[in-house]
VEXFI-508380 format. One record per residue (C-alpha): x negated, y negated, z. Coordinates in steps of 0.2 Angstrom, whole numbers, plus 5000, padded with zeros to 4 digits. Each point is the difference from the previous one (the first is absolute). Layout:
// residues N
XYZ...
This chain:
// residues 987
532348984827501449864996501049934985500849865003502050064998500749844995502349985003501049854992498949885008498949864997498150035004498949875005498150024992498450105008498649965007498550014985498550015015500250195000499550034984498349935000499750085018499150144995498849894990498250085004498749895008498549974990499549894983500750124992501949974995501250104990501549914991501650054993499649974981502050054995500749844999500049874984500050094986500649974981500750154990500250034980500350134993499250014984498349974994499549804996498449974992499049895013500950075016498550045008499149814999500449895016500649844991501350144990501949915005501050145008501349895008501550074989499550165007500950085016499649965018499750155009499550055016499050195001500250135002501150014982500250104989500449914982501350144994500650025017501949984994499850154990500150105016501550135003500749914984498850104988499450174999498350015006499350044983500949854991499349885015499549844990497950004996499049874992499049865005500249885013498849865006499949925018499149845003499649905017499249845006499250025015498749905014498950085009500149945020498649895006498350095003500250134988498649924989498650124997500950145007500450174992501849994995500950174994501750034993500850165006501550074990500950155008500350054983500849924983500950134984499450044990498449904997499549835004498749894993499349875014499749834994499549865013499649814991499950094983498850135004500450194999499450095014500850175000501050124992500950135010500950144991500550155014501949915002500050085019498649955010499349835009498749904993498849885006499449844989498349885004500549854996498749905009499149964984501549934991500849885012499849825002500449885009501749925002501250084987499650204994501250084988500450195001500850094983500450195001500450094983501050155005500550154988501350135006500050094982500550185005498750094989498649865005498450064995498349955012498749914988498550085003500550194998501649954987500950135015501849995006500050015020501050185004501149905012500949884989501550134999501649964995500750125012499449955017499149835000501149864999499149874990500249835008499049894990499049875004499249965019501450105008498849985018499349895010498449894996498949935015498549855001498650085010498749865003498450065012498049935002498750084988499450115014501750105001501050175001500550074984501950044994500650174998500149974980498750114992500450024982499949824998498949935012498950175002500549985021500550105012500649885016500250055017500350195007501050015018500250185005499950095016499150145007500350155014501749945004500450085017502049984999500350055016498649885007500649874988498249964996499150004983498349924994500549884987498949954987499849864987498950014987500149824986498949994985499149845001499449894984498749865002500149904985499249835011498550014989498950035015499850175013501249975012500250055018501650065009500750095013501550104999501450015011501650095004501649945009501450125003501949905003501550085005501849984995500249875012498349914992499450055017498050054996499550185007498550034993498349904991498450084996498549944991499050084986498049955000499249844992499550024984499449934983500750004984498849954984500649874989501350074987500350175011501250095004500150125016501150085014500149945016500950125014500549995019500950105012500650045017501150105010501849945002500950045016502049995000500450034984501649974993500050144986501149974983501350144999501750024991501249885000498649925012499149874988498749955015498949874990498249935006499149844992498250054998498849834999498450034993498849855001498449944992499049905013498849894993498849925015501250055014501449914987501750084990499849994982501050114993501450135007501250104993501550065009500750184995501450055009500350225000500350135012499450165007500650165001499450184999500450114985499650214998500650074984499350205004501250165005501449964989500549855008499849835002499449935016500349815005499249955016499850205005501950024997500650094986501149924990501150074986500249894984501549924998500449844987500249954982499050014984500149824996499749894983498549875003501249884992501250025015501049874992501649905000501449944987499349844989498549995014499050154995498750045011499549805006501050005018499449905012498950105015501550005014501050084986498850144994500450045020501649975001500150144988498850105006500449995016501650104996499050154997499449995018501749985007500550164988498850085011498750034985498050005003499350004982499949914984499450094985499849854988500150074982498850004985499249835003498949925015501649895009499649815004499249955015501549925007500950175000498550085008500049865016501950045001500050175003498449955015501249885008501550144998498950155006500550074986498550144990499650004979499050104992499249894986499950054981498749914989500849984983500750184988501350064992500450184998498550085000498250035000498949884989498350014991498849894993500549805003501450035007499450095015498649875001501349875001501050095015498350055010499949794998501749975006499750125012498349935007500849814999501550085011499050085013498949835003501449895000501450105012498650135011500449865014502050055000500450105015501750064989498950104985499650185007500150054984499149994983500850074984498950044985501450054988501950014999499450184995498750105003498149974995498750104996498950065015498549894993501349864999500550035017498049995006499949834990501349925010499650085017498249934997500849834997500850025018498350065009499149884991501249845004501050045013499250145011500949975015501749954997500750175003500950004983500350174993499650004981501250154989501249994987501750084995499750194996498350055002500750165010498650114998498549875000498850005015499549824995501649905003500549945018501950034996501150074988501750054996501250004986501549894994501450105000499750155012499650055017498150025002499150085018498150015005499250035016498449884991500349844993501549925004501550064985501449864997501249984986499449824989502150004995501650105003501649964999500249894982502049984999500549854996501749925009500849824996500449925017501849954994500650195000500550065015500750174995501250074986501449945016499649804997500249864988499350004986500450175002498450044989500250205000498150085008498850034986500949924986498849904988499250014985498650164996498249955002499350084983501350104995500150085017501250025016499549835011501150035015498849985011499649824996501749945002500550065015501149915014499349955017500950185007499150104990498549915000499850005017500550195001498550044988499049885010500250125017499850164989498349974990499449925017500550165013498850104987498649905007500649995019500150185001498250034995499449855013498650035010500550115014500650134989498550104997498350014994500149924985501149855000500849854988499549835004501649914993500249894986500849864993501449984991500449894984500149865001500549855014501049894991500750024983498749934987499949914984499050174993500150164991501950085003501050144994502049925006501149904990499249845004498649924996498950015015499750145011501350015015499050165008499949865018500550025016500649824999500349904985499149884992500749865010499550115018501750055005499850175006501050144991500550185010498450074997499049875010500950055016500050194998498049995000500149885015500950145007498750154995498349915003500349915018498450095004498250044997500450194996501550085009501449875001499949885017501549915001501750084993501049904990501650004990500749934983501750014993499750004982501149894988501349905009502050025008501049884985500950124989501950034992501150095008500350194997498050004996499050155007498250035001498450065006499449905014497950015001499249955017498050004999499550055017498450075010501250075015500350175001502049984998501249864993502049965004500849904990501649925007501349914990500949855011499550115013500850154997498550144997499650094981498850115011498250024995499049994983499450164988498149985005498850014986498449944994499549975017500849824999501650024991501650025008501450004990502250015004500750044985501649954992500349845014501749944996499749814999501149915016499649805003499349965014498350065011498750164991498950035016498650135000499150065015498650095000499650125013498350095007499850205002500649985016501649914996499549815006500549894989498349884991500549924988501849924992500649884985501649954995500849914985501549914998501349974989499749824994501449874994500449934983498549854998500749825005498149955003498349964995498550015012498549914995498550015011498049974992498450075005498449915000498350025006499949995018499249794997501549974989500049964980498349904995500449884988498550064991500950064983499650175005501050075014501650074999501750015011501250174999501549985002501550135002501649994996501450105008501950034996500850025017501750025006500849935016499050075012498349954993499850194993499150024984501350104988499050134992500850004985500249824995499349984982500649804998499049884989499349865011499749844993498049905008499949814998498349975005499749805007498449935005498250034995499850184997499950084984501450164996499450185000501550085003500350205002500650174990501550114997500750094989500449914983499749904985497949975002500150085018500749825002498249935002499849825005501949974998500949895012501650105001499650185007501050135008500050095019499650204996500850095016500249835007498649935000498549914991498649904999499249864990498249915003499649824996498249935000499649845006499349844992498549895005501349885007500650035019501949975003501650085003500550134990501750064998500650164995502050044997500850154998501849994996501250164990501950014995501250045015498749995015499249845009498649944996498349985007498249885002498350025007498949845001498250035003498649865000498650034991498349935009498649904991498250104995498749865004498750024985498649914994499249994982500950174996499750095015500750065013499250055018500350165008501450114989501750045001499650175010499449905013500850035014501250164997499950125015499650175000501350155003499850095018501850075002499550195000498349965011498350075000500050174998500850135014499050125007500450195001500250114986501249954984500850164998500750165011499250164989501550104995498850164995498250054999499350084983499550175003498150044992499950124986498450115003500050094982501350024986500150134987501250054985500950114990499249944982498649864999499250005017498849894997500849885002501150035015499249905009500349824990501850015008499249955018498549894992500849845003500149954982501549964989499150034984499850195003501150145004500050194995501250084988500650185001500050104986501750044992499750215005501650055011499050055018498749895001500949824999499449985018498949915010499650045019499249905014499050065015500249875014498549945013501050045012501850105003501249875002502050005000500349914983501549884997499849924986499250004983499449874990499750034981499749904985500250084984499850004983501549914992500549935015501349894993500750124987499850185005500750115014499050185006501250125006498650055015499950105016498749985015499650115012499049995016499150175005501250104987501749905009500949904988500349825007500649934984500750044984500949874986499849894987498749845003500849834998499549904987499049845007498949864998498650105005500150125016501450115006500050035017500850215006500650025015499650165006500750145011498649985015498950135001498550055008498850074990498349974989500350044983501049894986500650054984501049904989500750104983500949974984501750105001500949974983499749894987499649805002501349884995499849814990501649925000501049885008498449905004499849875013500449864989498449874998500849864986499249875007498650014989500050054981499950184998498550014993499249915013500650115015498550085007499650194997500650105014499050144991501750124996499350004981498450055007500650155011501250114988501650065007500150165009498449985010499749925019498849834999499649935015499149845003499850005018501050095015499849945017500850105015500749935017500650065015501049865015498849895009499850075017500049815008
């Protein structure tokens, strides 16, 4: 995959042909309903009457959101609501008389009422999900008016049941208001296939899924089942038939279903299948796509085919762990904001730039998505196929468990979901809560899944749920969860927060690490850290996971996801008024943190390919000293200083490898990373950069080039840079945009005065920045110049292409066209990780006081442990092994994990192999132990417990912090959740 890198240069326009390439054969046709709109904000009597006059309202092209300046400039609960109106004139093409004609809306906020040549068709309410609208009745022809009343009032109420909608939260759901997605014309025969748009138009579309994928054979049977509607006003006979296309549009496959008949006014499902040989399967960072045609025939002739274009893959969620395509796969990504938004834009990016950004992730080496809270749009959800890139998919919550309405309304988001994403490759996951539900909950949604999507090898769970035998996964937000059954993953860890512009305590504007205002009265460090620190954090809260991996044991953790991607315009705890808890900034640019996970996940489980980051930069004062990082999977690191060697890094953490106290000397910091047996793998090197005498400017567009279509957008960066073209890392100088041409000004974000949203005059941060503009419906040159005091200035000229349209419409869409993401390739055979130890089977336990319950520390469940009583002598516990083994290690998770220490001893066969005080942790502690052979554990209490000094969780409010179960277990007693025992894999 390609974006068009544009230098100070003149381009000359694209070629429009590739976008209406993919146009599906058939009477049916599908337009690109976005352009020619009219917006007002505010409520005019009569603006849902054709002959209303809205000419002094705004031009628009959609995808827009009407407050959409507001974004990164407001807090997310002072984000402008109210209603806004958008109206269009429209033709339908030539033929289209006495065809069904349907709307579909990938989603509008928070409510929309539909009005099409006066009358009101619909009223949609849910703020998340796509909707479908019959507008075969309404139309005319000639001239047909469209008006939508959009209210995004926070605590909007849905008519029938006077009930607020649990996901309008101030917190987490950016409201965008007004038709903040895309809008398509869908226009097909009377005998046709049904839309994926079932709470408005009660249908459920076409399902594509595979069946006993042989991964190794590279064969599957692939399946198409379409629900058919015959509203000719006669029986109508059909056949039905099934083409498979590759990448390439090459066809691999077709198969027919039989002939049948269909009665006037029915509805029914038609299916085919048929083995496919060759099979290119979709995989990480491997977004193999297929174009699936299903056809109905009518006498031998096409009247109606629909084109959906998915992948295949083969997913296991059992063991522990998560399997993709029979390799196991550890989790790795970011918990992201559906909004995934940027300054004065919001979420209404055009497609190539939802993967532009996405795409990062991939390169980061990350594999999954979470998308928070809400359902995200469906041009996120075809990103992340393109990208090979997982999600798992919420419906629509808040913060808890529901009753009544409310979980009526989520089981509808839910169901709507399903139907309109089960032909995504990318989803693997479906979430039922941000938080646990309750087990008759969790059967409701799972009966969704088995009911709508049965073979789509999508894993249905929710965040907690530890104990439940009814979820498909589990695992808690702040701490490290294992099972050997359903897969365990953390739905969010590491929450600090870290402004790009501060490097370290070291650099200007020498903002000292933590400093900031309290977040409710309370310390707030954590959300204003620097990139050093961040990043730091970033490699601790991540080795917690990597050194429970599959591989490790029995009983595993799966990953997680940490939170979030990019900094958003939500909930946040720092001094600003957004949440800066991304890896990159609002704008993309990666911060530190970015490239230490790029380091520790370049692999599906153990780490592949070694790699090396510096982090921070080499530009400081003389006399400085400091700590110098480098993130790095290889064994050993050297740092040398303008080639003279500072000898190697204090390993910790797995990852971190840190020189203390580096007297700071211009020139060249190289750091070279080293294997166990001294081979040098990886290296990196910064250089000390000179005073900025220029600006670089270079844009990015989709890989056609800008569409003139008053919806797509340029980004363009902006770089300080001295005399030898380097970028100076600590350049903070105020740059000054003169925009020329027809291209409307979106500009960027820093630090400042309204985050400097929409302002012209904007500065570098680290020495560099970026800025978007957004095209008009007029082609031409457009000119963008950058120029600041003291440096040269600089120019891009782009040409934006025409959009051929015809009353309104648009053929084909601007996604057309993007190519899918095949760097990483399909998935390697072997295993995915070398086992470092073997759990050792337990055969019985018993204990010093409260036997019974002995055995709940080896049951595989985190929701039960055993306490000992407080009686000096019998705070013990013992285990008899399967088999006598020569231990090495213990694994323990214990009551208070985070807060409490157990001064303990263990003894195998009466030997002591370890005595001490147990770490405090985000869940297990992990003993070494003297090896010994021997059959026979005991593990007991040897002085009096100790809560103080506890690992420090203040990324949530105090109250909020889980229960680690210390006020449950009284000091002065041994409670153990669960012990596992290990001894050195014999491979």
């Amino acid at each position: 995959m390609t974006f068009r890198t544009l230098p100070c240069l003149t381009l000359m326009a694209a070629c429009v042909a590739a976008a209406v390439a993919q146009a599906a054969p058939s009477q049916r046709s599908v337009y690109d309903f976005n352009p020619g709109w009219r917006l007002l904000v505010g409520d005019p009597a009569g603006a849902s009457q054709p002959g209303f006059d809205d000419q002094a309202w705004k031009p628009v092209t959609l995808p827009r959101a009407w407050n959409e300046d507001d974004a990164f400039k407001k807090d997310i609960a002072d984000l402008s609501t109210g209603i806004a109106w958008y109206r269009k004139s429209f033709r339908l093409p030539p033929g289209s008389a006495g065809g069904k004609v349907f709307l579909e809306f990938e989603g509008v906020r928070q409510a929309a009422e539909v009005y099409v040549n006066g009358k009101q068709l619909i009223l949609h309410e849910n703020g998340v999900m796509a909707f479908g609208v019959d507008i075969s009745d309404a139309i005319r022809p000639g001239d047909n008016v469209i008006a939508v009343r959009t209210d995004n009032a926070w605590d909007y109420r849905e008519k029938a049941s006077n009930q607020r909608f649990q996901w309008s939260d101030k917190n987490f759901n950016a409201n965008y208001g007004g038709i903040p997605k895309n809008v398509r014309l869908h226009v097909a025969g009377k005998l046709y296939q049904t839309l994926p748009l079932y709470s408005s138009l009660g249908t459920t579309g076409v399902y594509v899924y595979a069946k006993g994928i042989n991964v190794a054979a590279r064969t599957a049977n692939i399946h198409a089942e379409s629900q058919v509607r015959n509203e000719t006003g006669r029986p109508r006979t059909f056949a039905y038939e099934v083409k498979v296309r590759d990448r390439d549009g090459r066809q691999v496959a077709s198969f027919n279903g039989p002939v049948q008949t269909l009665a006037a006014g029915a509805t029914g499902t038609v299916s085919a299948g048929g083995r496919v040989e060759q099979l290119n399967l979709w995989s990480w960072g491997y977004g193999y796509l297929y174009d699936v045609d299903t056809t109905l025939k009518v006498n031998g002739k096409a009247v109606d085919t629909v084109r959906t274009r998915t992948g295949f893959r083969k997913t296991e969620f059992d063991f522990g762990v998560v399997k993709l395509n029979d390799r196991v796969i550890q989790l790795k990504g970011y918990a992201q904001r559906t909004s995934n938004e940027w300054p004065a834009v919001g979420m209404s990016v055009p497609p190539w730039l939802s993967d532009y950004s996405n795409r990062l992730i991939v390169e980061g080496n990350g594999n999954l998505v979470r998308w928070m809270h809400t359902t995200p749009w469906k041009q996120d959800v075809e990103s992340l196929d393109r990208l090979g890139i997982m999600q798992a998919m919420p419906a629509g919550d808040s913060e808890a468990d529901v009753t009544g309405r409310r979980w009526e309304q989520r089981i509808a988001l839910m169901r709507d979901a399903i139907i309109y994403n089960r032909n995504n490759p990318s989803i693997v996951f479906y979430e039922s809560g941000n938080r646990g539900v309750s087990d008759e909950h969790m059967q409701e949604m799972k009966a969704l899944r088995n009911q709508f999507d049965p073979h789509g090898g999508r894993a249905s769970g929710s965040r907690d749920m530890l104990g439940s035998r009814f979820n498909e996964y589990g695992g808690e937000m702040l701490y490290v969860n294992k099972s050997a059954r359903q897969p365990f993953w953390s739905m969010e860890y590491s929450r600090d927060e870290a402004l790009r512009k501060y490097w370290d305590d070291f650099s200007p504007p020498f903002h000292k690490n933590g400093d900031g205002p309290l977040h409710k009265g309370k310390d707030a460090s954590a959300y204003n850290r620097n990139q050093d620190t961040h990043a730091i954090e970033d490699v601790l809260r991540w080795y917690d996971y990597y050194a429970e991996r599959p591989g490790t044991g029995r009983r595993v953790n799966s990953g997680g996801v940490n939170i979030v991607f990019s900094d958003t315009n939500t909930h946040h705890r720092g001094a600003e008024n957004y949440r800066r808890s991304g890896e990159v900034d609002a704008m993309r640019i990666p911060k530190d943190g970015y490239f230490a996970h790029q380091v520790m996940w370049d692999g599906w489980v153990d780490v592949e390919k070694p790699r090396l980051h510096i982090i921070g930069h080499w530009n400081y004062a003389p006399a400085t000293k400091k700590d110098v990082t480098v993130v790095s999977s290889a064994a050993e690191v050297e740092l040398l200083l303008n080639g003279r060697s500072l000898g190697r890094g204090q390993r910790s953490a797995g990852f971190l490898h840190t020189f203390p106290s580096v007297a700071y000397e211009a020139g060249e910091l190289k750091a070279i990373g080293y294997s166990t047996d001294g081979r040098p793998v990886a290296e990196a090197t910064l250089h000390t950069a000179g005073a900025p005498v220029a600006l670089r400017l270079k844009a990015v567009t989709g890989p056609g080039g800008m569409r003139a279509d008053g919806a797509d957008m340029a980004l363009f960066e902006v770089e300080a840079i001295d005399a030898e073209g380097r970028r100076n890392p600590v350049a903070l100088d105020m740059v000054d945009f003169r925009l020329e041409g027809p291209a409307e000004w979106r500009g960027g974000i820093a630090q400042g005065p309204d985050n400097y949203i929409l302002k012209t005059s904007l500065p570098v941060e680290g020495g560099v920045n970026r800025v978007l503009v957004r095209s008009t419906t007029r082609p031409g040159a457009i000119t963008l110049r950058a120029s600041a005091q003291g440096m040269q200035p600089a120019a891009v000229t782009l040409q934006s292409h025409a959009v051929p349209q015809q009353g309104g419409l648009v053929v084909g869409s601007a996604a057309d066209g993007l190519p899918s993401y095949l760097e990483r390739g399909p998935t390697p055979a072997g295993p995915s990780f070398k086992v470092s130890r073997v759990s050792v089977g337990v055969a019985s336990t018993t204990a010093g006081s409260n036997d019974a319950a002995a055995a709940r520390t080896i049951d595989d469940d985190e929701t039960t442990g055993w306490t000992s009583s407080q009686e000096a002598g019998k705070r013990w516990i013992a285990y008899e092994l399967e088999n006598p083994a020569t231990l090495t290690a213990a694994s323990l998770r214990l009551s208070g994990w985070r807060e409490r220490s157990y001064p303990i001893r263990i003894t195998v066969d009466g030997q002591e192999v370890f005595a001490g005080d147990t770490p405090k942790s985000l869940g297990y502690v992990t003993l070494p132990l003297r090896p010994v052979h021997g059959s026979s554990v005991k593990i007991e209490l040897t002085g009096p417990t100790v809560d103080s000094d506890a690992l420090k969780l203040i990324e949530v409010d105090a109250n909020a912090v889980p229960d680690t179960g210390a006020n449950r277990a009284p000091r002065g007693v041994l409670s153990i959740i669960e012990a596992e025992f290990y001894e050195k894999s014999r491979k």
